[in-house]
C-alpha positions in Angstrom: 5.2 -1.7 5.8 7.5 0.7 4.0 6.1 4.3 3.5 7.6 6.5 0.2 6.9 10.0 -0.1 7.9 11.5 -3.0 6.0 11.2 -6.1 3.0 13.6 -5.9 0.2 11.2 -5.7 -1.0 8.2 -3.7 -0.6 4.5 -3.9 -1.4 1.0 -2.3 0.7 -1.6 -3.4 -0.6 -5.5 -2.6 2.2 -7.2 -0.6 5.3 -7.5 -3.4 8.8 -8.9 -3.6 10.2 -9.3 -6.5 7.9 -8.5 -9.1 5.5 -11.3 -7.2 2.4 -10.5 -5.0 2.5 -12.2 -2.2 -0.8 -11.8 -0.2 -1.7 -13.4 2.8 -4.8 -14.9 1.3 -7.2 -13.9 -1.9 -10.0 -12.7 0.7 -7.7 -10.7 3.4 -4.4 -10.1 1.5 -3.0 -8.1 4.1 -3.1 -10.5 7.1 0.1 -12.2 7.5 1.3 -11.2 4.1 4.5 -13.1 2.8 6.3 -9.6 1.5 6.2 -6.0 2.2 3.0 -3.9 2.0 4.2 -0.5 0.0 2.7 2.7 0.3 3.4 5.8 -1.4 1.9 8.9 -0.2 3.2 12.3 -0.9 0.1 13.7 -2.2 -0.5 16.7 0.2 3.0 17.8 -2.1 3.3 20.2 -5.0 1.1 19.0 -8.6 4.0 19.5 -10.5 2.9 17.2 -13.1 6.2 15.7 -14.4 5.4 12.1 -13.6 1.9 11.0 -14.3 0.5 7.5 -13.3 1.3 5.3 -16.2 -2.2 4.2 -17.9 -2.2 0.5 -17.0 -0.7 -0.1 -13.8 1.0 -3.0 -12.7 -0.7 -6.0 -11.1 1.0 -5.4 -8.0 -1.2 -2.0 -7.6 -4.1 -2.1 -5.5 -5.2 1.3 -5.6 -3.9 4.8 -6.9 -5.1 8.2 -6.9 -4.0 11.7 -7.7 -6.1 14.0 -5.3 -4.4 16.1 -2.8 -4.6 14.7 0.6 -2.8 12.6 3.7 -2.4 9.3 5.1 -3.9 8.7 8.5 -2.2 5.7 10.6 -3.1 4.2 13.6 -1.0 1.4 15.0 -3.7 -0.3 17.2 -0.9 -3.4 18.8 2.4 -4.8 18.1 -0.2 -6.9 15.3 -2.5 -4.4 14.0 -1.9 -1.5 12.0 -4.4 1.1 9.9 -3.7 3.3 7.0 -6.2 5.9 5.5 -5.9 8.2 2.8 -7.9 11.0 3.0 -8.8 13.0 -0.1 -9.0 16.9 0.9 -10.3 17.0 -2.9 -13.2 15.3 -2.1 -13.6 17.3 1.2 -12.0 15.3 3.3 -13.6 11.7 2.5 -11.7 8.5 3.3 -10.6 7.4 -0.7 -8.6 4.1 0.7 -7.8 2.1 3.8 -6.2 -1.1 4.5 -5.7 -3.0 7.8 -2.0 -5.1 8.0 -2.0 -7.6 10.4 1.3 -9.3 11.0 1.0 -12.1 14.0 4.9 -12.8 13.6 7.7 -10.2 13.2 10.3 -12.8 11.6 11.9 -11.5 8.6 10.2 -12.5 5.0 12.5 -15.1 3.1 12.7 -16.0 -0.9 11.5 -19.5 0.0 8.1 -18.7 2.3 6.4 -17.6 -0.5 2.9 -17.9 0.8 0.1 -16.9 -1.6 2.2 -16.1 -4.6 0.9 -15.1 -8.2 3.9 -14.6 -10.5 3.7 -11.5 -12.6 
């Protein structure tokens, strides 16, 4: 999982190396995914407008939004982790979550490219 924070605004990326998503499977693409899981989430930051969200994201986005609001996390094991974002726009609702499981810790190679969809 690798966490970004500074674009204003909040963003789930489905696991992606190299232009490729790489899921872990079409139903639970986060269980043992076959790249990194990117998130960015700087949204409780200043709206300072310069960047917007391009209209037509790219397929590797899985969800985007420009409310103010934080990311909750709660690492359950050495397997099981838990992301929130919570929207203090909408009154603090829960506006995206994901669960990553990861049973192995070895590092992700070019050739294991598991459930792959070129882009």
């Amino acid at each position: 999982l690798t966490i970004w924070a500074h674009e204003h605004s909040y963003e789930r990326l489905w696991p992606v190396y190299d232009k490729m998503v790489m899921n872990g499977s079409v139903s639970q693409p986060y269980t043992n995914p076959g790249a990194p899981v990117h998130i960015i989430t700087g949204s409780a930051g200043c709206k300072e407008r310069l960047v917007p969200f391009v209209p037509n994201p790219k397929p590797w986005s899985a969800f985007r939004l420009e409310d103010y609001g934080y990311a909750r996390m709660t690492i359950h094991n050495s397997t099981h982790l838990y992301l929130e974002q919570v929207s203090d726009d909408q009154d603090g609702v829960v506006v995206d979550s994901m669960l990553l499981i990861k049973n192995s810790h070895e590092s992700f190679t070019t050739r294991s490219y598991g459930n792959r969809r070129d882009l």
